[in-house]
N, CA, C and O atoms as a Tripos MOL2 file, in Angstrom:
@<TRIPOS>MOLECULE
protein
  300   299    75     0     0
PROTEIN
NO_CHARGES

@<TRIPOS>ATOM
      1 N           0.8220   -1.1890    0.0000 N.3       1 UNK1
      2 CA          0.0000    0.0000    0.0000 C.3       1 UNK1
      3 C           0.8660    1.2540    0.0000 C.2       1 UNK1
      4 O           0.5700    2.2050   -0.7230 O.2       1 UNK1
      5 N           1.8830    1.2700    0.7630 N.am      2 UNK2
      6 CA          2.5240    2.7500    0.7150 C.3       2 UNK2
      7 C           3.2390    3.4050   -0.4070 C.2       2 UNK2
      8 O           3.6420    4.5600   -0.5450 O.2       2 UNK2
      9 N           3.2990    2.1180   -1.3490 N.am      3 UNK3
     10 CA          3.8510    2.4080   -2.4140 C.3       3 UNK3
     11 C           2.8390    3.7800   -3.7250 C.2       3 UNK3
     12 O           3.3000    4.7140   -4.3820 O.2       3 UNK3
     13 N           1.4590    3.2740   -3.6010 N.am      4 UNK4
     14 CA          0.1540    3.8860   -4.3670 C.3       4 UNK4
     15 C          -0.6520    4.7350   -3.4570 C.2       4 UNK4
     16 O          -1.2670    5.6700   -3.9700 O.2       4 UNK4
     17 N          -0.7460    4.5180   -2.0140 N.am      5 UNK5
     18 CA         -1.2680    5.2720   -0.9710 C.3       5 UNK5
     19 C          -1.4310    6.4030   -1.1530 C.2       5 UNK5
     20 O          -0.3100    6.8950   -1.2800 O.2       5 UNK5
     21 N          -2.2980    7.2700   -1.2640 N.am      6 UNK6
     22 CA         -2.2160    9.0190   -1.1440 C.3       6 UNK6
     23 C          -2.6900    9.9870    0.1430 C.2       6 UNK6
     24 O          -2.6530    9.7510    1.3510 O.2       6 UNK6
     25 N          -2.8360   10.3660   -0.0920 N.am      7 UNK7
     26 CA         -2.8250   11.4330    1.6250 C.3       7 UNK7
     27 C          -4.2030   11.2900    1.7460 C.2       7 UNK7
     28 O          -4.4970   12.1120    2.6140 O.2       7 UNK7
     29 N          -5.6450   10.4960    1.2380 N.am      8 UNK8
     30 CA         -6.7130   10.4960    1.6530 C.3       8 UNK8
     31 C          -6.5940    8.9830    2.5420 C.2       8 UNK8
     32 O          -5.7290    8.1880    2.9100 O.2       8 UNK8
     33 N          -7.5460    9.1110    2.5850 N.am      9 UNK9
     34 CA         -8.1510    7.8090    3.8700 C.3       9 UNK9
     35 C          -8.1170    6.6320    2.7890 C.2       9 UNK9
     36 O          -8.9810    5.8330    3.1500 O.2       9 UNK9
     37 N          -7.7420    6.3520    2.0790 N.am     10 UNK10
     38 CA         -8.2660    4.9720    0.7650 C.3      10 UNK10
     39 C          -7.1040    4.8870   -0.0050 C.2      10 UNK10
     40 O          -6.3190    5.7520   -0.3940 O.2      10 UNK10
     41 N          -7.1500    3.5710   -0.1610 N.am     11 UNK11
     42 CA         -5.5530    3.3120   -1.0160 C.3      11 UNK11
     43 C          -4.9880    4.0160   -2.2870 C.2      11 UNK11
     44 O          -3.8290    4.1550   -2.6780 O.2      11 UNK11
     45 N          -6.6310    4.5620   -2.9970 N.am     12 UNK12
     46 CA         -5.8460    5.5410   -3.9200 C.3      12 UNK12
     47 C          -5.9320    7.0790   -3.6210 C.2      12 UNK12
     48 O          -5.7910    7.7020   -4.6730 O.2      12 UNK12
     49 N          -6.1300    7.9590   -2.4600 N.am     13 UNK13
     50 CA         -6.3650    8.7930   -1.7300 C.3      13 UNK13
     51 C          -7.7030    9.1730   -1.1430 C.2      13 UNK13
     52 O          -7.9070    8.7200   -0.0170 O.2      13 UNK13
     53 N          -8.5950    9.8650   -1.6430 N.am     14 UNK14
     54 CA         -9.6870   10.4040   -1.2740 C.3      14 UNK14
     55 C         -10.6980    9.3390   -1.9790 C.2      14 UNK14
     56 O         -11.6780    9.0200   -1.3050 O.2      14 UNK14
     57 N         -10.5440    8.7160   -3.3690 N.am     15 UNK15
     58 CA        -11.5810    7.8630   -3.8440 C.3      15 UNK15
     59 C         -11.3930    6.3840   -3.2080 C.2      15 UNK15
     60 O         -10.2900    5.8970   -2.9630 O.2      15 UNK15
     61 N         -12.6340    5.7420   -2.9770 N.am     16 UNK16
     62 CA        -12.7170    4.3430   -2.6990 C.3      16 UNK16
     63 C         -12.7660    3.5270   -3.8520 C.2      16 UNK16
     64 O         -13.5860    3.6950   -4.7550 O.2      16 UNK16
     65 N         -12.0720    2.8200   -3.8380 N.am     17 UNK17
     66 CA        -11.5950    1.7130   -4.5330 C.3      17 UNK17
     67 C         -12.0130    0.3120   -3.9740 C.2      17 UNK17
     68 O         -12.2070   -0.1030   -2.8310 O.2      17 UNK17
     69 N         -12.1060   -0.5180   -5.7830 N.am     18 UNK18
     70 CA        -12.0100   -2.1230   -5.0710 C.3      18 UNK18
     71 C         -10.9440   -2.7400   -3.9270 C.2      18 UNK18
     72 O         -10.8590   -3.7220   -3.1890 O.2      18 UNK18
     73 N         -10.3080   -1.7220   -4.2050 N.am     19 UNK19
     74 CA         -8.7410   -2.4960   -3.4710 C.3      19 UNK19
     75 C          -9.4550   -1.7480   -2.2010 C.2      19 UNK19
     76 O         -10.2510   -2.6630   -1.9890 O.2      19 UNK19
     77 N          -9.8170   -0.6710   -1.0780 N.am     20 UNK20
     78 CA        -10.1650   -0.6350   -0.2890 C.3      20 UNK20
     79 C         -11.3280   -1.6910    0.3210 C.2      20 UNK20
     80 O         -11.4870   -2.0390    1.4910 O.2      20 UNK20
     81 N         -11.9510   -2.0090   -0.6680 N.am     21 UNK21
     82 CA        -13.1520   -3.2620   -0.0220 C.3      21 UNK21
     83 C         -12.3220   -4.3740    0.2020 C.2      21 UNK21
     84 O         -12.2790   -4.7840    1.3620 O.2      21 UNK21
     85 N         -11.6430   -4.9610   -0.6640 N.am     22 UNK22
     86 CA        -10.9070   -5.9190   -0.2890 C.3      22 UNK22
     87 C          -9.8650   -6.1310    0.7510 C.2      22 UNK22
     88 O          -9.4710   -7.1920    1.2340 O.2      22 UNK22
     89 N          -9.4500   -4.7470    1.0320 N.am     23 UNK23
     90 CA         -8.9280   -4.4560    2.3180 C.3      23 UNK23
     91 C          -9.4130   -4.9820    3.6100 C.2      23 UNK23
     92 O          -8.9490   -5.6770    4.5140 O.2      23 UNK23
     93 N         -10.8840   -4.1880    3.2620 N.am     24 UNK24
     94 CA        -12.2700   -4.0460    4.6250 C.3      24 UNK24
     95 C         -12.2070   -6.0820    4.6910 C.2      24 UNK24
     96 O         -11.7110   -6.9370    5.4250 O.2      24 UNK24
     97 N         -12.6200   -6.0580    4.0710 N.am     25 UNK25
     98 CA        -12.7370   -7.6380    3.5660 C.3      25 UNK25
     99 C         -11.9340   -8.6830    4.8470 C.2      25 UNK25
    100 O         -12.1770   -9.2130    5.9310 O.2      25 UNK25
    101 N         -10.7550   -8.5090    3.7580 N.am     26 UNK26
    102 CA         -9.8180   -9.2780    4.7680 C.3      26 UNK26
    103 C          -9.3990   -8.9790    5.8860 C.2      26 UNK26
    104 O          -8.9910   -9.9680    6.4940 O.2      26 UNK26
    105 N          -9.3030   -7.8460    6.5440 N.am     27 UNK27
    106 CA         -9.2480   -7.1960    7.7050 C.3      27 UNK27
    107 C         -10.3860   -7.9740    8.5930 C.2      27 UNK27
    108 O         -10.0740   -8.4760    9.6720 O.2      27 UNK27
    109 N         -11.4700   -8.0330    8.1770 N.am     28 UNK28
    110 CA        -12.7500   -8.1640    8.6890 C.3      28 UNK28
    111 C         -12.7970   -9.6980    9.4460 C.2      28 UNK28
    112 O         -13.0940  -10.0230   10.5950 O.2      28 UNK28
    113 N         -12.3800  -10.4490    8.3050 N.am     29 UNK29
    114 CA        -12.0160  -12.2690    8.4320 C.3      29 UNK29
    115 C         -11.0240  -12.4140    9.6670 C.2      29 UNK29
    116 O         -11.1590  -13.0090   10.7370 O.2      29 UNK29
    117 N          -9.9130  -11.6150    9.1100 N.am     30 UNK30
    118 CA         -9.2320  -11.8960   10.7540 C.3      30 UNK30
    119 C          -9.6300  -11.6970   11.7390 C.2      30 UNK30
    120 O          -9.2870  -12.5090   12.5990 O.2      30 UNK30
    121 N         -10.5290  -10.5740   12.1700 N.am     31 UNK31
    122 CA        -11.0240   -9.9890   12.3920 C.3      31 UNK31
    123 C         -12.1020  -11.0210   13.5220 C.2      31 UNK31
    124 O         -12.4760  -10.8550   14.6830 O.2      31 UNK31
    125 N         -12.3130  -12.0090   12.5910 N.am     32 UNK32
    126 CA        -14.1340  -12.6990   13.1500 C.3      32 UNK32
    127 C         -12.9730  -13.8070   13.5430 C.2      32 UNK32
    128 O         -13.6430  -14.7260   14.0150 O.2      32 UNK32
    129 N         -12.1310  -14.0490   13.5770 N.am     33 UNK33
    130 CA        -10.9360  -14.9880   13.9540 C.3      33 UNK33
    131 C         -11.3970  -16.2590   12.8940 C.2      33 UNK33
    132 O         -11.6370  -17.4270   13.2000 O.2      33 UNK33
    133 N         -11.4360  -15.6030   11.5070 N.am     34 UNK34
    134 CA        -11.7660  -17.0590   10.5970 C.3      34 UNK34
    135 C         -10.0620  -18.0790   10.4920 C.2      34 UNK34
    136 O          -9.9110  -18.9340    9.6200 O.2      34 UNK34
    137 N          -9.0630  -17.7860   11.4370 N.am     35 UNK35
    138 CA         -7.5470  -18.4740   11.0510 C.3      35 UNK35
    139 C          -7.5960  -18.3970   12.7330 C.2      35 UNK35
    140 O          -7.1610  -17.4690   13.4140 O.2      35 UNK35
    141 N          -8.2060  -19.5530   13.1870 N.am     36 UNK36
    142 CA         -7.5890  -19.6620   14.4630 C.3      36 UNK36
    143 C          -6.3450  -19.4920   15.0470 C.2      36 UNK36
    144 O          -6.0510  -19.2260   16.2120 O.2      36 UNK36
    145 N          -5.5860  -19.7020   13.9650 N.am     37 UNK37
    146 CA         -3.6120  -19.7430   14.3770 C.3      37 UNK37
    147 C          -3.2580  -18.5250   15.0470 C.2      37 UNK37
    148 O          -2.6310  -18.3030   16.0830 O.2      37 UNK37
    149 N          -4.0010  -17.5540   13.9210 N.am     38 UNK38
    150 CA         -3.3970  -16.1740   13.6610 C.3      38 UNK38
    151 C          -4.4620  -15.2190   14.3310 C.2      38 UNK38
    152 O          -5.6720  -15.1800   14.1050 O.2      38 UNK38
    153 N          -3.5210  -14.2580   15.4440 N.am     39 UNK39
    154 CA         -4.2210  -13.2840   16.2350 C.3      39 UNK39
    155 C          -5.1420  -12.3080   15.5740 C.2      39 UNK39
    156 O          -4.8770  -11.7540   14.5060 O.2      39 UNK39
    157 N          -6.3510  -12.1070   16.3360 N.am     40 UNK40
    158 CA         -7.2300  -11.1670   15.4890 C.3      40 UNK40
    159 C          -6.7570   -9.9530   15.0400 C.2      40 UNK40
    160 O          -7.0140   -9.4100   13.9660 O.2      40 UNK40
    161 N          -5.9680   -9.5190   16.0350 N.am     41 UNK41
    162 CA         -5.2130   -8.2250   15.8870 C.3      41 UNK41
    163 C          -3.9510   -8.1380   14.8740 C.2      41 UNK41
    164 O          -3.1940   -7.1730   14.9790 O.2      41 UNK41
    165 N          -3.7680   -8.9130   14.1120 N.am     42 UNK42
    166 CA         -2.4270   -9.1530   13.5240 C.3      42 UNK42
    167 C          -2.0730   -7.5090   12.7060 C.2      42 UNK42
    168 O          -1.0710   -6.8040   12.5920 O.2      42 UNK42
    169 N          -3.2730   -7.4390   12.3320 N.am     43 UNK43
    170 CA         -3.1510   -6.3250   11.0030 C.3      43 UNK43
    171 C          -3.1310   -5.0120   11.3060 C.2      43 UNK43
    172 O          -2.8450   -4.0680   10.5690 O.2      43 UNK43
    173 N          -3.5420   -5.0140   12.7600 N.am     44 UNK44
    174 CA         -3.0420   -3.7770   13.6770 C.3      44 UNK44
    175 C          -1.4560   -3.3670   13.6800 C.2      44 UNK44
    176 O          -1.1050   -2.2080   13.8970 O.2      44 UNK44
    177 N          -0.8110   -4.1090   13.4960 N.am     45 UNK45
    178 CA          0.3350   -3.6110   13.2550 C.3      45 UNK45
    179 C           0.6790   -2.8150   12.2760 C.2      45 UNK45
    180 O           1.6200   -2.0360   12.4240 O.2      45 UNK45
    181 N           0.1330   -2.8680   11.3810 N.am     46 UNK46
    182 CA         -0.0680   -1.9250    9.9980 C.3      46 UNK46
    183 C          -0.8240   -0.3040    9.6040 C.2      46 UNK46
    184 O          -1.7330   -0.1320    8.7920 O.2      46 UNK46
    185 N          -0.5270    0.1590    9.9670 N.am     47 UNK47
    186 CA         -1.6680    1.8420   10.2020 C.3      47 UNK47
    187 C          -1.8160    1.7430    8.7510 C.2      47 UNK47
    188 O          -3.0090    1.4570    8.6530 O.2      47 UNK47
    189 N          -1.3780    1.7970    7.6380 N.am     48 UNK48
    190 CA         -2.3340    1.7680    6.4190 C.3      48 UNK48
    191 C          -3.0490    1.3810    6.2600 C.2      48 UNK48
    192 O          -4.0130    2.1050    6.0120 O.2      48 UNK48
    193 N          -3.3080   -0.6180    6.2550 N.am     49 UNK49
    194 CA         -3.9320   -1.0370    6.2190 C.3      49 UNK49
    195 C          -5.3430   -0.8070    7.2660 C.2      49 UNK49
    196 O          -6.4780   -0.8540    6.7920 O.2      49 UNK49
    197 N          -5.0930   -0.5620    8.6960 N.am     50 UNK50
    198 CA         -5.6410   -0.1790    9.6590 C.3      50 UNK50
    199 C          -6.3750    0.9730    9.2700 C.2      50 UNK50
    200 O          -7.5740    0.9210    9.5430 O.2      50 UNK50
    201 N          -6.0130    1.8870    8.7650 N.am     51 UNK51
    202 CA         -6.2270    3.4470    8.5600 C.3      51 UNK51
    203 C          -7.8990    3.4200    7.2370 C.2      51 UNK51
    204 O          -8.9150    4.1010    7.0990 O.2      51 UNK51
    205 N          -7.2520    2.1540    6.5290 N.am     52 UNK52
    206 CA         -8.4760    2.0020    5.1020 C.3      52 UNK52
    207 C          -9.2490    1.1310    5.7850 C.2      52 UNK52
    208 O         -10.3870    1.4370    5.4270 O.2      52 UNK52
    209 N          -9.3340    0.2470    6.5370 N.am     53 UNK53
    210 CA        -10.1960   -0.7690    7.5870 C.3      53 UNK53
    211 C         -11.1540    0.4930    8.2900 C.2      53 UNK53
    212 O         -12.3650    0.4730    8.0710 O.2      53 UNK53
    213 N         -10.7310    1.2740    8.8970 N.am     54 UNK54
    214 CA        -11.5000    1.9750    9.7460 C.3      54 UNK54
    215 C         -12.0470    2.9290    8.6620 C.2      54 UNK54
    216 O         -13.1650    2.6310    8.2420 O.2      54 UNK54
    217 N         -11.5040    3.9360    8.1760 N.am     55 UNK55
    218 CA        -11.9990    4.5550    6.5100 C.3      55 UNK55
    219 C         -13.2620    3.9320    6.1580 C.2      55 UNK55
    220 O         -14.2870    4.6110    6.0920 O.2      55 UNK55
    221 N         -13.2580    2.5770    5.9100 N.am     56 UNK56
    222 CA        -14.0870    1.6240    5.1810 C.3      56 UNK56
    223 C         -15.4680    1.6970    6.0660 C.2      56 UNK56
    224 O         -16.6310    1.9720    5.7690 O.2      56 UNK56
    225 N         -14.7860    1.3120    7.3380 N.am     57 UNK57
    226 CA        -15.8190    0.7160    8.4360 C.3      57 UNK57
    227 C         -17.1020    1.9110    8.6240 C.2      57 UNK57
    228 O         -18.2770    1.7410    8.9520 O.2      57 UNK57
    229 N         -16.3460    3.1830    8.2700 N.am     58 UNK58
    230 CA        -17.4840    3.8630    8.9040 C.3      58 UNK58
    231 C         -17.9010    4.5300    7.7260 C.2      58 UNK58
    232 O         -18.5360    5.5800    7.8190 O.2      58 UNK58
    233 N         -17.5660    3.9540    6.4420 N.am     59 UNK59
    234 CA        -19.1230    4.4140    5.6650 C.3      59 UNK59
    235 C         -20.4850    4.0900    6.2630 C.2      59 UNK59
    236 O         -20.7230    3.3170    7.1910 O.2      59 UNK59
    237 N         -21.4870    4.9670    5.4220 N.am     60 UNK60
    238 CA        -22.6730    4.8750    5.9500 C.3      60 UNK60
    239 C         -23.5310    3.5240    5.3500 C.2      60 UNK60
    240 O         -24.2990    2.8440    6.0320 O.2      60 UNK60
    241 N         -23.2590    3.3340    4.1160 N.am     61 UNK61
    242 CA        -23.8580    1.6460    3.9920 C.3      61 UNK61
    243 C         -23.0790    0.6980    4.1700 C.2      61 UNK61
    244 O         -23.5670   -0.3830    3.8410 O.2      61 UNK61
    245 N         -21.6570    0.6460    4.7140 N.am     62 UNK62
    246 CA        -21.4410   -0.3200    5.5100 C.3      62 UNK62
    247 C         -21.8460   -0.2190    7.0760 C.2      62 UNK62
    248 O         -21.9450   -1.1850    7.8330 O.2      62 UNK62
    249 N         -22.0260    0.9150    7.3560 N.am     63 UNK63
    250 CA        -22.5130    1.0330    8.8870 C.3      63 UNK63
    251 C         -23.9110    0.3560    8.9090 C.2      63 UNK63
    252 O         -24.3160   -0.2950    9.8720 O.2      63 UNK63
    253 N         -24.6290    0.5690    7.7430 N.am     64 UNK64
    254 CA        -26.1780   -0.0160    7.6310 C.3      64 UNK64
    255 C         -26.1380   -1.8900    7.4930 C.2      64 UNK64
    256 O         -26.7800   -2.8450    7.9290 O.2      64 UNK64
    257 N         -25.2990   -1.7100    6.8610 N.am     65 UNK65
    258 CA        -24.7810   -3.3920    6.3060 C.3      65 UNK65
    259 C         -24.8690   -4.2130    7.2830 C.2      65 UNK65
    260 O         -25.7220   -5.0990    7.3250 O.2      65 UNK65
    261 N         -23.7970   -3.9680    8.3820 N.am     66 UNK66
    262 CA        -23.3820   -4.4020    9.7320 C.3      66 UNK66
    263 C         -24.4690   -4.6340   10.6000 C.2      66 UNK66
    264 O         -24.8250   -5.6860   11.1310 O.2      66 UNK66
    265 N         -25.1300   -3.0590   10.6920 N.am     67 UNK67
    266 CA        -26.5740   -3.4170   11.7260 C.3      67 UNK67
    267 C         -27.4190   -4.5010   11.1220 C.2      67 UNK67
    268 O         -28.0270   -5.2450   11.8920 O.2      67 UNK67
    269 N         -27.4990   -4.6330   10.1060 N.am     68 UNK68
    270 CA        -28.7210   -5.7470    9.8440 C.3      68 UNK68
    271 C         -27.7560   -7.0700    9.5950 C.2      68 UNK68
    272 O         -28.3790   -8.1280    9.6860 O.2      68 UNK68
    273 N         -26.4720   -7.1860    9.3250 N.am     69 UNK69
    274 CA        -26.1270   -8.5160    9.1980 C.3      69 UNK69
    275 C         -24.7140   -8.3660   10.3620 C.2      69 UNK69
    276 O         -23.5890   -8.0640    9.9650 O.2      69 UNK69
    277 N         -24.9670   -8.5740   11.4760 N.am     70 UNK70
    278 CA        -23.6650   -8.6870   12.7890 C.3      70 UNK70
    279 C         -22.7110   -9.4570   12.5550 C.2      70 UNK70
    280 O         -22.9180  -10.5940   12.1330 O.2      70 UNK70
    281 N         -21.3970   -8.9520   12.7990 N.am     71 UNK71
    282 CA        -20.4880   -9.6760   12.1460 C.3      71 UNK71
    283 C         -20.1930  -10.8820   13.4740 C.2      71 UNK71
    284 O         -20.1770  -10.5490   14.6590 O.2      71 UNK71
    285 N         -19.9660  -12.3610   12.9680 N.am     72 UNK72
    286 CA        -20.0100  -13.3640   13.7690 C.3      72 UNK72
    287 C         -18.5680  -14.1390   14.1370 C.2      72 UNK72
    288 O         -17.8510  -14.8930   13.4790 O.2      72 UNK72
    289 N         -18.5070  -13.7650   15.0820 N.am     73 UNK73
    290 CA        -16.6680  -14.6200   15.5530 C.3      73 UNK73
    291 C         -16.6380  -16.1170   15.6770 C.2      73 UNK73
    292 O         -17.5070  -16.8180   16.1950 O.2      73 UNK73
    293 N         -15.2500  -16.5940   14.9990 N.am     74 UNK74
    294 CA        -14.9290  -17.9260   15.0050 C.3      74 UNK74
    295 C         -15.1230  -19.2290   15.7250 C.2      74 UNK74
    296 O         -15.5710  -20.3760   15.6920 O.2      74 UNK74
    297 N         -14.2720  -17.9700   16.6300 N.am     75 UNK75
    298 CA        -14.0490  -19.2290   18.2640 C.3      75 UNK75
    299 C         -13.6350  -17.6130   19.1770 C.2      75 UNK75
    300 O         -13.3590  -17.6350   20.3770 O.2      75 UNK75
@<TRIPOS>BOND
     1     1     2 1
     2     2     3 1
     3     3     4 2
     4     3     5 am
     5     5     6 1
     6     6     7 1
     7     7     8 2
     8     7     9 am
     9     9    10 1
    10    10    11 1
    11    11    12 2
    12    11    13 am
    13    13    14 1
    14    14    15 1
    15    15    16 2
    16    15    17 am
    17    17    18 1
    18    18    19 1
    19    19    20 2
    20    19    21 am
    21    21    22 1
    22    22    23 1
    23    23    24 2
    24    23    25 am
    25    25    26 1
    26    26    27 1
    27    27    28 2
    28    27    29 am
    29    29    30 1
    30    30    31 1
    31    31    32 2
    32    31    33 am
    33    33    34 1
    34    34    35 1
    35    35    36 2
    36    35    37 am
    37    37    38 1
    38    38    39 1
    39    39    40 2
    40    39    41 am
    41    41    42 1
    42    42    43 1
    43    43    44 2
    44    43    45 am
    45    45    46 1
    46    46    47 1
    47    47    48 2
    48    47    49 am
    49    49    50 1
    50    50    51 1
    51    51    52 2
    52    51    53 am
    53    53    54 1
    54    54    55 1
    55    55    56 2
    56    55    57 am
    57    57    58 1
    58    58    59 1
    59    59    60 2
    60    59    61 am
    61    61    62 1
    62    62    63 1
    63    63    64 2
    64    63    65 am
    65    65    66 1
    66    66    67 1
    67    67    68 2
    68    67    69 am
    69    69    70 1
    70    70    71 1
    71    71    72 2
    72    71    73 am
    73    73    74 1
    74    74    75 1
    75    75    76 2
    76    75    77 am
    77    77    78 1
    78    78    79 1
    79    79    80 2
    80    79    81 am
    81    81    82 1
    82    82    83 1
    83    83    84 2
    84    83    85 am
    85    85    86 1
    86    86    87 1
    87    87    88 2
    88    87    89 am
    89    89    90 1
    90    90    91 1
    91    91    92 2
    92    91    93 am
    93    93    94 1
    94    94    95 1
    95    95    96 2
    96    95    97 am
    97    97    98 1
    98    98    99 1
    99    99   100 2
   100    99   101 am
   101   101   102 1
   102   102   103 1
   103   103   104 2
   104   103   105 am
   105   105   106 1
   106   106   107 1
   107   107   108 2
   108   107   109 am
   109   109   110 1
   110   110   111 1
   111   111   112 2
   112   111   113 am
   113   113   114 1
   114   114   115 1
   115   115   116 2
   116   115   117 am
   117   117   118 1
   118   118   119 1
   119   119   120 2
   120   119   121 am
   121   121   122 1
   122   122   123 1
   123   123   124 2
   124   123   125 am
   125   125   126 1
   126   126   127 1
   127   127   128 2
   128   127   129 am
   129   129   130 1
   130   130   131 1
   131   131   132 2
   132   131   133 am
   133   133   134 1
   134   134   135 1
   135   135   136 2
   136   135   137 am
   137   137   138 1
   138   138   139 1
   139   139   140 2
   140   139   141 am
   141   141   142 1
   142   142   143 1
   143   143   144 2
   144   143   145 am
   145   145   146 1
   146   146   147 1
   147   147   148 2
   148   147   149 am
   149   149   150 1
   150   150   151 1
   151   151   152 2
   152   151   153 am
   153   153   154 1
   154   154   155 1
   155   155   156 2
   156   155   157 am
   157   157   158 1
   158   158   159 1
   159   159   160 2
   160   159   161 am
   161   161   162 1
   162   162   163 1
   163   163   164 2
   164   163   165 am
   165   165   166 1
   166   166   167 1
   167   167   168 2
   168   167   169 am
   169   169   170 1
   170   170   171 1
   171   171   172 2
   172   171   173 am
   173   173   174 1
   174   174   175 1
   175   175   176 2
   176   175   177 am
   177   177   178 1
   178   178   179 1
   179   179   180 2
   180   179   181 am
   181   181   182 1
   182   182   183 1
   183   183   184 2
   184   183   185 am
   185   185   186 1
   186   186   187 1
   187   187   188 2
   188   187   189 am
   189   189   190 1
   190   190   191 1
   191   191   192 2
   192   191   193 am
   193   193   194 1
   194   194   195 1
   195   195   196 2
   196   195   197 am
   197   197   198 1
   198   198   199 1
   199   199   200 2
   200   199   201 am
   201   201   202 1
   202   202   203 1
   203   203   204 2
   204   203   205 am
   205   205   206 1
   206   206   207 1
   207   207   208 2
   208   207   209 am
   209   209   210 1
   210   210   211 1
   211   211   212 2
   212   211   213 am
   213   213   214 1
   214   214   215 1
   215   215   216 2
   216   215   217 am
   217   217   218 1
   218   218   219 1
   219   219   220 2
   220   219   221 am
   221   221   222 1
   222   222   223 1
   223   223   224 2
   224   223   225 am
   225   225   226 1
   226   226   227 1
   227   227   228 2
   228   227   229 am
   229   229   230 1
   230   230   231 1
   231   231   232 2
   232   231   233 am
   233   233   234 1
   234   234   235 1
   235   235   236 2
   236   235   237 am
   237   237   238 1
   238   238   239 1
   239   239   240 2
   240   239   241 am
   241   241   242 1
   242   242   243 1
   243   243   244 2
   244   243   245 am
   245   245   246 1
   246   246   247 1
   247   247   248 2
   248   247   249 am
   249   249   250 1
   250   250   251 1
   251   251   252 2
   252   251   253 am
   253   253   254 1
   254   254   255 1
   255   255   256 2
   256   255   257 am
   257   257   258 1
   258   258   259 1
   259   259   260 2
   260   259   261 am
   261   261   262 1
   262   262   263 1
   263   263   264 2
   264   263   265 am
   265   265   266 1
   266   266   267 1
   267   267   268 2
   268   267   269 am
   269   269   270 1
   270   270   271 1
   271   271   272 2
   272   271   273 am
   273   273   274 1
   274   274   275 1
   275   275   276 2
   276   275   277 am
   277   277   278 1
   278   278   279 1
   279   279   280 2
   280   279   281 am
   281   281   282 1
   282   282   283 1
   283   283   284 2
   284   283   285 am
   285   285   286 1
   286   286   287 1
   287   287   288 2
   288   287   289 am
   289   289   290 1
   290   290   291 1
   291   291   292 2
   292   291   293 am
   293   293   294 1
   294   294   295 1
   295   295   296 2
   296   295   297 am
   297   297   298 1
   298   298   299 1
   299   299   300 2
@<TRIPOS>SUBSTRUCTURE
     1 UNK1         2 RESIDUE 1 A UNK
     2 UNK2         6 RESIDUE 1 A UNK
     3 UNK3        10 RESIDUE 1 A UNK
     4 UNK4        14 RESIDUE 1 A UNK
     5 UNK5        18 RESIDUE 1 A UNK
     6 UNK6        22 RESIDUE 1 A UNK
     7 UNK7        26 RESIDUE 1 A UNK
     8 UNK8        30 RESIDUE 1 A UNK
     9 UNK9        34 RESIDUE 1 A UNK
    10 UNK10       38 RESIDUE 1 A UNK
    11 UNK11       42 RESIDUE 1 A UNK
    12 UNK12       46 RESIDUE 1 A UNK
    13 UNK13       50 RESIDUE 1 A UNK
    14 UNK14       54 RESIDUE 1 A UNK
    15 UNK15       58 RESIDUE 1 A UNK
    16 UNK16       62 RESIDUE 1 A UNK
    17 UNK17       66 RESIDUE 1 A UNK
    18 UNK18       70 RESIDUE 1 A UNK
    19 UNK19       74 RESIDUE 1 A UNK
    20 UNK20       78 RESIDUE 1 A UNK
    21 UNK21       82 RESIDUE 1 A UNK
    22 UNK22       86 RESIDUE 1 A UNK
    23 UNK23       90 RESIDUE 1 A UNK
    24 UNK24       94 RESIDUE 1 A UNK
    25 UNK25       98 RESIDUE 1 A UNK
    26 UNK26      102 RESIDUE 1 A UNK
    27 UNK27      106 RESIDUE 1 A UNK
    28 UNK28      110 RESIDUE 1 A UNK
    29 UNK29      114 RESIDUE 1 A UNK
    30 UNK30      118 RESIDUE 1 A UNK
    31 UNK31      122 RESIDUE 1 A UNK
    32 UNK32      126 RESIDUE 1 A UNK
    33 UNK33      130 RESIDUE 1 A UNK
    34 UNK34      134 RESIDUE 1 A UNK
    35 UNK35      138 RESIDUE 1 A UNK
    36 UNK36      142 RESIDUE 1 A UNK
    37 UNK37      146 RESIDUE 1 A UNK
    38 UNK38      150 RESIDUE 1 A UNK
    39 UNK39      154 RESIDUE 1 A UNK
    40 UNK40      158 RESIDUE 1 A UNK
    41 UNK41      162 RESIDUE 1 A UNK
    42 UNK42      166 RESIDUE 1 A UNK
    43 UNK43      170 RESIDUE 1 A UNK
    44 UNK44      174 RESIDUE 1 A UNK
    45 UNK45      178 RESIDUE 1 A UNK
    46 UNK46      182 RESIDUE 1 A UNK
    47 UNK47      186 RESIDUE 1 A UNK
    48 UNK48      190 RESIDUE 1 A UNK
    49 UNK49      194 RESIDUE 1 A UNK
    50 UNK50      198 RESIDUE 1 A UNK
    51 UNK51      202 RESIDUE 1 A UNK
    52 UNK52      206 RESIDUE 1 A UNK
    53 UNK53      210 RESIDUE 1 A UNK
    54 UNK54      214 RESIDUE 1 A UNK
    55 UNK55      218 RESIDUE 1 A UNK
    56 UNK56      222 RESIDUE 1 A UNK
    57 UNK57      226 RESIDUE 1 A UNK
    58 UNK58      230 RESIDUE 1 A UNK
    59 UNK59      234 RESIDUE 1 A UNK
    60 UNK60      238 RESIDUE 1 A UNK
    61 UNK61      242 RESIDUE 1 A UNK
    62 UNK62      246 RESIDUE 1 A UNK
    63 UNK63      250 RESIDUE 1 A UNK
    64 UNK64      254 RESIDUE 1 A UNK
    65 UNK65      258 RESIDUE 1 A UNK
    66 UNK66      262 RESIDUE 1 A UNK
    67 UNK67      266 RESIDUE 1 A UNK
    68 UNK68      270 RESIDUE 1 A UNK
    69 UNK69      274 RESIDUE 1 A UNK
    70 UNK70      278 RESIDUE 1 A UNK
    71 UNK71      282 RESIDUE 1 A UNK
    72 UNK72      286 RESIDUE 1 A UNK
    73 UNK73      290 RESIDUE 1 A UNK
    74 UNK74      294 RESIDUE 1 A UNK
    75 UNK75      298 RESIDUE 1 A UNK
């Protein structure tokens, strides 16, 4: 990401991109602990990635998304 990253909140700056959903995406999976191995938090180590996760999270139809479908953890 830091390579294409621009000074907005989204991997290609201010516009959302596929590559930001797919971000949200996989962020999300670890997230619900779908890889038992691997800590939910792994991707916290990353503020880009972190930075377009949260970006993502608080659009308003993913905020709508969420309320009607709750996201469900692994284990």
């Amino acid at each position: 990401i830091s390579g294409i990253h621009g000074s907005g909140p989204y991997v290609l700056g201010e516009t959302l991109s596929v590559a930001d959903l797919a971000i949200f995406a996989s962020v999300t999976a670890f997230k619900c602990g779908i890889l038992e191995f691997v800590d939910r938090n792994v991707l916290d180590a990353y503020p880009k990635i972190k930075g377009v996760y949260d970006s993502v999270s608080t659009l308003p139809k993913v905020v709508e998304w969420y309320k009607k479908h709750p996201i469900k953890t692994f284990y």
